[in-house]
Structures are given as structure tokens and as C-alpha cells.
N, C-alpha and C positions, 0 to 999 in steps of 0.2 A: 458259443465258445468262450470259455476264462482262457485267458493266458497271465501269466506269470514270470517272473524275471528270478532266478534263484543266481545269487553271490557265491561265488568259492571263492577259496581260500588264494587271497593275491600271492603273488612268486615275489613281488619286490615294491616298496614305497610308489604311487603312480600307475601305478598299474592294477589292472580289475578284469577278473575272470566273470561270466556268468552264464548261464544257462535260462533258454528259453523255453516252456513248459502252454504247449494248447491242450486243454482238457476239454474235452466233447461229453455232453451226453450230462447224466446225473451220478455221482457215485454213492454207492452202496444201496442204488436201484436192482442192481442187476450184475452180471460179470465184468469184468474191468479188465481189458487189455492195456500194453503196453507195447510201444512200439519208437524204438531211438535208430536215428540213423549217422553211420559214420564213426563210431566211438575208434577206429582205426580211420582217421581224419581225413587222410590221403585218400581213401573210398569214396570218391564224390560222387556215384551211379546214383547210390542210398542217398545223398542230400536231394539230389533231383524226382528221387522216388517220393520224400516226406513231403517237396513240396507239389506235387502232384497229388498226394493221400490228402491234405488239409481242404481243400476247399470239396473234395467228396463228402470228408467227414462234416465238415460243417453243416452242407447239401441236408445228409443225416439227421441229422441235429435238427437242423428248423423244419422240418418233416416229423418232426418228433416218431423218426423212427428206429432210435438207437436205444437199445431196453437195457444198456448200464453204460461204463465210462469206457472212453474212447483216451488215455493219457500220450501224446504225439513228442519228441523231444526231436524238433529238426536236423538238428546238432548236437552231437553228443559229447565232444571234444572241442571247445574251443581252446585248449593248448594244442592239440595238434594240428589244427585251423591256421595257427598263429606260429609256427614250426619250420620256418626257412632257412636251410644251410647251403650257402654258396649255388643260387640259384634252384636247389632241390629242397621239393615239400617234401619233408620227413614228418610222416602222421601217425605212423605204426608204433613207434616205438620212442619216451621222454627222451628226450636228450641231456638232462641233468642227470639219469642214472643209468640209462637205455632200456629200464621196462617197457616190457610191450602193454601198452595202455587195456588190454583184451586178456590179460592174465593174472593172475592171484587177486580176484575180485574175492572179497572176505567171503569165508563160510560159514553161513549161522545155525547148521545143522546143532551142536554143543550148546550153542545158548540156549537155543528152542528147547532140547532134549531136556536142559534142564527146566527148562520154566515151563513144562507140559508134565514131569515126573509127577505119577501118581494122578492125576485129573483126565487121562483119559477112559471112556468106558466102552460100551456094546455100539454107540448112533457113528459109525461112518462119518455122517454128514455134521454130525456136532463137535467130534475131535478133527474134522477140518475147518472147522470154524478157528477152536481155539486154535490149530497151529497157525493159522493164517495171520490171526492176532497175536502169539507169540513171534512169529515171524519180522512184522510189521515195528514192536515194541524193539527185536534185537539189533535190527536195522538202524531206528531211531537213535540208540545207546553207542551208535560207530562213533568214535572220533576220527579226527587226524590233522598233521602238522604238515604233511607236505603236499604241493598244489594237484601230483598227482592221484595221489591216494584220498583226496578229500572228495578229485571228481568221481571216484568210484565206488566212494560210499553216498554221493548223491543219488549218484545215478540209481543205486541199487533200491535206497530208499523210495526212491519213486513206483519201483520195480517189482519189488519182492513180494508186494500182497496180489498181484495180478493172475487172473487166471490161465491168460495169455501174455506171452512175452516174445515179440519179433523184434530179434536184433539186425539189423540191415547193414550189408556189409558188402564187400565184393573181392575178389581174384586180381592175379596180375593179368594175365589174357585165360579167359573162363567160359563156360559153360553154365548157364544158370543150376544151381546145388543148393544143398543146406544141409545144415548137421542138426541133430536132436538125439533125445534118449532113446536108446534099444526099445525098454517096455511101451512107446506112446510111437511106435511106427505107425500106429494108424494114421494119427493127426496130422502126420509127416509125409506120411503118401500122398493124402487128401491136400494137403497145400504143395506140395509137389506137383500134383496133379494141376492143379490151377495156376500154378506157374510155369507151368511147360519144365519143371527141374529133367538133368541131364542125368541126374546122381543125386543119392536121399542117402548121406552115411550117417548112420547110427553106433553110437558106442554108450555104455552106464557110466564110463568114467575119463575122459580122452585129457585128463592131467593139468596141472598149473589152475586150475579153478578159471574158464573165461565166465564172460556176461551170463552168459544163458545158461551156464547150469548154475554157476550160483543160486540163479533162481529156481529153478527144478532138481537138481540132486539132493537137498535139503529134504525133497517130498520123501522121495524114492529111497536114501537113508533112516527117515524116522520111520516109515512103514516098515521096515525090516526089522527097527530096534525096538519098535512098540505092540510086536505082534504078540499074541494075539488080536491085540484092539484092532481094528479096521480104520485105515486112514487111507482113502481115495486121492492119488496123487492129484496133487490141489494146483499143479501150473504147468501149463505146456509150454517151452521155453524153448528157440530155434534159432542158430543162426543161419540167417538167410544170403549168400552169398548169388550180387545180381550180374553176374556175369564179370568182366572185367575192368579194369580202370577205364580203359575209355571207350566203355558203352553208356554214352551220356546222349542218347537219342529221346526226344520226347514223343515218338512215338510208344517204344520200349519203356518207359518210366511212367506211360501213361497205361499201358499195360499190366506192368505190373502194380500199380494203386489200385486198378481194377481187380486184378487177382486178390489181394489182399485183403478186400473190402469183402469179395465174396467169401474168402475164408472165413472173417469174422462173423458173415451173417449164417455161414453153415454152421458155426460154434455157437450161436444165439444172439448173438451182439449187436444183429440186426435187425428189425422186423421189417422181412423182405422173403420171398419164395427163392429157396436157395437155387443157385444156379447150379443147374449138371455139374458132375461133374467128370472131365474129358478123363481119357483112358490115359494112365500115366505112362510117361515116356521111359520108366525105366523103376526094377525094382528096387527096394530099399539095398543095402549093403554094409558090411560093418567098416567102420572106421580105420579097423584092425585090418581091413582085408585090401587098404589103399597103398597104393605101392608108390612113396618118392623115389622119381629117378634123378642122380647125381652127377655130377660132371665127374669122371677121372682123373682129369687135371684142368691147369688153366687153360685158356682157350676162349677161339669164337665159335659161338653155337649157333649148327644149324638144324633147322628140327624138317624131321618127315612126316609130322602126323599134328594137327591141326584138333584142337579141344571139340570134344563132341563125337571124336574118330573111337570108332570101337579099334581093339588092340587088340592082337594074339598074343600068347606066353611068345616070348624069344624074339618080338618082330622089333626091328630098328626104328625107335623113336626119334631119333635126334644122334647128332655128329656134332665132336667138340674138338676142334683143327690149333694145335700148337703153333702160335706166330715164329716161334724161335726155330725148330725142325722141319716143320710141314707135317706132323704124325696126325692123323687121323684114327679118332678113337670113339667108335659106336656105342651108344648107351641103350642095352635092347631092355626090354620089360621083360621079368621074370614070370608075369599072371597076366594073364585077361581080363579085360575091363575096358572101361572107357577114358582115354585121354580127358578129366575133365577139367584141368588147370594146366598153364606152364607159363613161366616168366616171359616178360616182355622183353628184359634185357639180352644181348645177344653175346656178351661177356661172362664167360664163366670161369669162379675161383674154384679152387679144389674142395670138392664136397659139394657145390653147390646145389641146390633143388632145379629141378631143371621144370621137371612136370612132375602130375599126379595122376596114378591110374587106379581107377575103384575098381575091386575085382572084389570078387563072390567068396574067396577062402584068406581066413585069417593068415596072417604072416609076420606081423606085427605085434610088441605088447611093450606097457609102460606108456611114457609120454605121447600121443599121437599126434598132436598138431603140429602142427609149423610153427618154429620158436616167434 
């Protein structure tokens, strides 16, 4: 294992951001995943996963059994690490401008597009070489002035040439899930599959540019723009959400490093007899077909259906009781699906997201995530 200490860009005289980077294995051996945990800070399930995944990989490594690089990022946010207001970790979102640290990560689809114009041909595997390396170069060429936009051009540098890219993340009280691209459901079941996921939502474009597609919708855009030529989408890119904020069990963390490790070696990253893989707990879904349920008004919330509960169209999830009248007001779900997130807090503003139901028929278009 190399590790590495990478410098960002200070917020003020005295002070020093930086980034810790374990690199496993040899690069440019073989396929090269990537895997950061926590870039939404407040998610500490994901730091407990990285440091469970590090001494497996290691394992790997002096077994020289890892046939390319393994790049590990502990900590993906040390501003939101460092993020305390009036007793509350605020990690989701800067507080110098209130971006959510997990959105408008740059897009180098345009740069690539042009620095590939005209050189690609007939080999599949050779115009994914060069986007890989235009990729890589357009990455390198980011600037930035402000301490958050500087973490998300590191990050991404790190990021952007890998074949795999798991983002580790988690819910307010959840279900283990993950999001990825529509075209690459396979890859997405299959690690699905090995994490026991509750819910596998897939969309091509679910808005504001986060982590993971940065790195994968850059593929899936130039293939479209360069067709004829043939370019085999070059990175499978996933956010992995591990259930909720405080599922920080080191059995479950030790769980899923195992699951993880077996995806990699199903992908080739490992030389190892890939392990079964279990019948998954639920099919893929689109993103589009996830239904936020909202508070009506303000109010305390009390919920009837518990993450992982399957749901009927119309059935009562949750009750939201006005302190000032006593009104009692049922928030039912309009689809079916599975309850597979809902807040922890028991305070609800008007509008608020209360829960999330994955249901099988679109309903949705535009923005999909959660701001």
C-alpha cells in the first residue's frame, strides 16, 4: 500500500485541508477501481465501511492477488468533517454557500468531445483507451479558487480514469440501495446482489451532475455523439447508499467491505474464484419511478411503515399532527414500492421529504434527487 497526503485549497491563513489517498495493487496493470467514502461528511456508515475495506485490501496486495489498482479515499470531505453548527454536524451541504458537496461535480463530456474529434476509428477498445486519456488530461486542466470546488476537482481527478467508481454514502434511516446508470443495470444488480440492496434505482440522467455520474455519463454521452465509432462505456460508476446514519455496526461494515471486495473480484480486480452470487432482494427500478412523500404542513411526524416495508398505491405512510389545532393529516403513497428511506427527524416543515418509495412506473421527470 502507497498512501499519500493531497493539500487543498486552505479557506483561511492557518488552516489546511487535506486528503488521504491508499493506493493498493499496481496501476496501469490492470483495471483500476475507485472507491471514497463519505463525500456527504455527515454519512459516517461509509467511513466505517473504508476502514473495514483497507486492511482486506491490503490482505490483497501482499497476496499479490489484485491484477490492477485498488485507489481507497477514507474521507472524502474533510470540510464537512470539520462542519459544526451550534452542536449539529452539517456535512451534506458548504456552509459558506450551502452547496451540496455531491452536486455540479464538473462535466468533461465537451472537453473529451473535443480533444477526441476526428482520432477516433473502427477498435472499440482503442477509442476507449484514448477517451480514457482524454478524460484523465481534462480532469488534470480543472482549476479552482474556492475550498469547495477545489475538493471536487480532486476528488474527481482521482476518479475519472477508473473502471469502477463506488461512491459510499448512506440515508437518513434506510434500506441498503444504490443508484447507477439505466444502460449498466447489470453491474448494478450484481452488486446489489452482494449487498443484500433493498432498491437498485437507475436513471441516464437524475440532474445537478453528482459524484458518480460525472464519472460515467461522460462514457454514455460520447458513445452517442461519436457513433458510428464504437466506444464500450469505459466506467461503472454507483452510489452506494449503506443504509442509514446510524447503522455504524461493525458487524454490518464488516459485511459490507466483504461484499465489496467480492464485487471487485467478480469485475476482475481480483484474483480469486468469484463468490456466488445470492439472488437479489429486489429488481432494478428507475429513479423516475421513486416517489418523495411530503409533509402537508408543519407538524410532528409519525410514520406507519418502517424502510424495507413494501407499500401499496394509497396506503398511509406516515401522519403529520399540527401542534397549534390537533389536525391530523395522512400522507398515503400514490405507487407501490418499497419504503426504502425516510427521515430521522420527527419535525416536519411544509414540503418536507418525509420518505421514499421505489415503485416500478415512472412519475417523475427533470431533477431526481434530493437537493
Amino acid at each position: 500500500m502507497h498512501t499519500e497526503t493531497l493539500d487543498l485549497l486552505s479557506p483561511a491563513p492557518g488552516q489546511r485541508l487535506a486528503l488521504t489517498v491508499h493506493r493498493f495493487g499496481t496501476a496501469g496493470r490492470g483495471p483500476k477501481a475507485y472507491i471514497q467514502a463519505a463525500l456527504h461528511a455527515d454519512e459516517v456508515p461509509a467511513l466505517l465501511v473504508a476502514q473495514k475495506l483497507k486492511p482486506r485490501l491490503e490482505a490483497l496486495e501482499a497476496a499479490g492477488r489484485l491484477r490492477g489498482e485498488v485507489v481507497l479515499v477514507p474521507y472524502a470531505n474533510p470540510i464537512g468533517l470539520g462542519q459544526s453548527l451550534l452542536g449539529h454536524h452539517e456535512g451534506r451541504f458548504a456552509l459558506d454557500d450551502g452547496v451540496n458537496f455531491n452536486r455540479f461535480v464538473p462535466d468533461l463530456t465537451e472537453a473529451v468531445a473535443r480533444a477526441v474529434e476526428g482520432r477516433l476509428g473502427d477498435d472499440g477498445a482503442a477509442n476507449q483507451r484514448l477517451v480514457r486519456a482524454a478524460l484523465a488530461e481534462a480532469a488534470a486542466a480543472l482549476t479552482a479558487h474556492e475550498p469547495a470546488v477545489d475538493l471536487k476537482r480532486r476528488l474527481l481527478q482521482l476518479a475519472i480514469d477508473a473502471d469502477i467508481v463506488l461512491d459510499l454514502h448512506c440515508d437518513s434511516e434506510a434500506v441498503m440501495h444504490l443508484y447507477a446508470l439505466t444502460p449498466q443495470a447489470p453491474q448494478a444488480v450484481e452488486l446489489g446482489a452482494l449487498l443484500g440492496a433493498e432498491a437498485v434505482l437507475l436513471a441516464t440522467e437524475s440532474g445537478d451532475s453528482p459524484f458518480d455520474e460525472a464519472c460515467s455519463t461522460p462514457w454514455l454521452k460520447l458513445a452517442e455523439r461519436v457513433a458510428p465509432h464504437p466506444l464500450p462505456l469505459g466506467c461503472f460508476a454507483t452510489t452506494v447508499e449503506l443504509r442509514g446514519q446510524a447503522d455504524t455496526a461493525h458487524a454490518l461494515a464488516e459485511a459490507d467491505a466483504d461484499a465489496l471486495v467480492a464485487f471487485l473480484a467478480r469485475q476482475g480486480l481480483v484474483d480469486t474464484a468469484a463468490t456466488p452470487l445470492p439472488a437479489p432482494r429486489c429488481a432494478p427500478t428507475p429513479l423516475a419511478g421513486s416517489e418523495p412523500l411530503k409533509a402537508p404542513h408543519a407538524g410532528v411526524v409519525l410514520f406507519h411503515a418502517t424502510p424495507g416495508q413494501r407499500i401499496e398505491a394509497g396506503q398511509c405512510v406516515a401522519e403529520v399532527v399540527c401542534p397549534d389545532t390537533g389536525r391530523v393529516s395522512p400522507v398515503h403513497a400514490s405507487t407501490a414500492g418499497v419504503l426504502y428511506a425516510r427521515v430521522a427527524t420527527r419535525w416536519a416543515t411544509p414540503g418536507a421529504r418525509l420518505g421514499k418509495v421505489a415503485g416500478a412506473t415512472p412519475i417523475r421527470t427533470g431533477k431526481l434527487l434530493s437537493p
